[in-house]
C-alpha positions in Angstrom: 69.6 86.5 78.0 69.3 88.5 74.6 66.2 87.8 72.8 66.5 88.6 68.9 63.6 89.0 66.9 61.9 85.9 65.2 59.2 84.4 62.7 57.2 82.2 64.4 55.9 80.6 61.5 52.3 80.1 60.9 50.7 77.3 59.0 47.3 76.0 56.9 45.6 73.6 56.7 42.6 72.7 53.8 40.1 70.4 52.9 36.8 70.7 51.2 35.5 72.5 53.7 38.0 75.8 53.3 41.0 76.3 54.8 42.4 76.8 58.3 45.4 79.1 59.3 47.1 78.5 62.7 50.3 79.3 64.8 50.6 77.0 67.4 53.8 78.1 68.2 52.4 81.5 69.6 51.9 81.8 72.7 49.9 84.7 73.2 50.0 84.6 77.7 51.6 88.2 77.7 49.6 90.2 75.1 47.5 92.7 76.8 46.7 94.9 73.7 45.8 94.4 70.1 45.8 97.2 67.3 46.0 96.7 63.6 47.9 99.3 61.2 46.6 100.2 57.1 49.2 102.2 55.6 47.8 105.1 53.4 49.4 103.2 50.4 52.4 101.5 49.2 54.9 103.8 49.2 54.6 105.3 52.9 57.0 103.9 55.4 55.7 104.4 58.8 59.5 104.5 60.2 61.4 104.7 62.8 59.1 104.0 66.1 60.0 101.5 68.6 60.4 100.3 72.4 63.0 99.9 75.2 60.4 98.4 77.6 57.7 96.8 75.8 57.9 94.2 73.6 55.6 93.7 70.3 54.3 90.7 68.0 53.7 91.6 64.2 51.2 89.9 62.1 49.7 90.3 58.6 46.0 89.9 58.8 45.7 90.9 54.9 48.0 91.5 51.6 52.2 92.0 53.0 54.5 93.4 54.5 58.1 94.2 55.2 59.4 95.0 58.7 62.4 96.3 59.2 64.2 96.0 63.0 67.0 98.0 64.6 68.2 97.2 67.9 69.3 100.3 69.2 72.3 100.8 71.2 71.7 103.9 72.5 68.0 105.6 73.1 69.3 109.1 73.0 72.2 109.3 70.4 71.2 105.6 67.9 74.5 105.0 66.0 73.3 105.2 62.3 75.0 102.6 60.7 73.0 100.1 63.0 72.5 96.7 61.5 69.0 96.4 59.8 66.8 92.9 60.2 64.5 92.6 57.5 61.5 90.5 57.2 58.3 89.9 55.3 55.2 88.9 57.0 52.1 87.7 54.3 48.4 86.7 55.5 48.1 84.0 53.6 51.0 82.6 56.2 49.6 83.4 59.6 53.1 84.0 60.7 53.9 85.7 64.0 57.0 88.3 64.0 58.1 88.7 67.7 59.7 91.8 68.4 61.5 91.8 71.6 62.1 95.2 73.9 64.9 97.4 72.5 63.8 97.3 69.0 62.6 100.0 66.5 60.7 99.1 63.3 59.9 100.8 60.1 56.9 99.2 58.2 55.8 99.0 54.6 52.8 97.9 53.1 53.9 96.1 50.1 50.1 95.5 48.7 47.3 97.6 48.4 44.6 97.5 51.8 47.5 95.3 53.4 46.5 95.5 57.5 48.7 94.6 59.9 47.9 93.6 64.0 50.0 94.5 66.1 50.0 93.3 70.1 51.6 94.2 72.6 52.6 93.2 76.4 51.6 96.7 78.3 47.8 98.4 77.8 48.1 101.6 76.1 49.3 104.2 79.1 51.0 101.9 81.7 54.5 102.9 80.9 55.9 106.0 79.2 57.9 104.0 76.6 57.5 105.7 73.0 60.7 106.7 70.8 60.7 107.8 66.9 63.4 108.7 65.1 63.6 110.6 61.6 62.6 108.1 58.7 66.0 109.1 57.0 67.7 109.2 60.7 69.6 105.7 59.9 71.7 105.5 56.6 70.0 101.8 55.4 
């Protein structure tokens, strides 16, 4: 069964007491690692980096985003003109982006200090699944 990527969206809740931001539609069973990503600034891309085994949830922990997904058809030779998914996560949300195995992602801060956590389903090390690509690589 194909998997695509999705927004599990997040939700608040407030009172006098402050606010509360949950996602009980996350299940979070197969994380096994958790790192969080600051671009250098708003114009850097941090493209194209991605997975054929492991599989990734996105979520702004402060300012925005925009994630940008490729599901690539081949892992030696991507076809260039590969349809681009675009989504933007924001931390006043506390939504979830799941990005299945087979994906590749390009990600922009699109405020200033924007961080980003990132989990994932394998510990850093158990499988030999890392592949980049050329930021300009795909014609977008």
């Amino acid at each position: 069964m194909k998997i695509n990527p999705a927004i599990l969206e997040g939700k608040v809740h407030t009172d006098l007491r402050g606010s509360l931001f949950y996602n009980n539609d996350f299940d979070a069973k197969e994380v096994r690692r958790i790192y969080f990503i600051e671009n250098k600034d708003t114009e850097f891309v941090r493209a194209w980096q991605g997975h054929k085994i492991e599989q990734r949830w996105f979520s702004a922990v402060q300012g925005s985003f925009e994630i940008k997904l490729i599901e690539v058809d081949n892992w030696e030779h991507p076809s260039k003109t590969s349809m681009v998914h675009s989504f933007i996560l924001k931390a006043n949300q506390l939504d979830v982006l799941h990005v299945p195995k087979g994906y590749i992602s390009s990600i922009q801060a699109l405020e200033p200090s924007s961080r980003l956590m990132l989990m994932a389903d394998f510990l850093i090390g158990e499988v030999k699944d890392e592949y980049r690509f050329d930021a300009d690589y795909f014609k977008i």
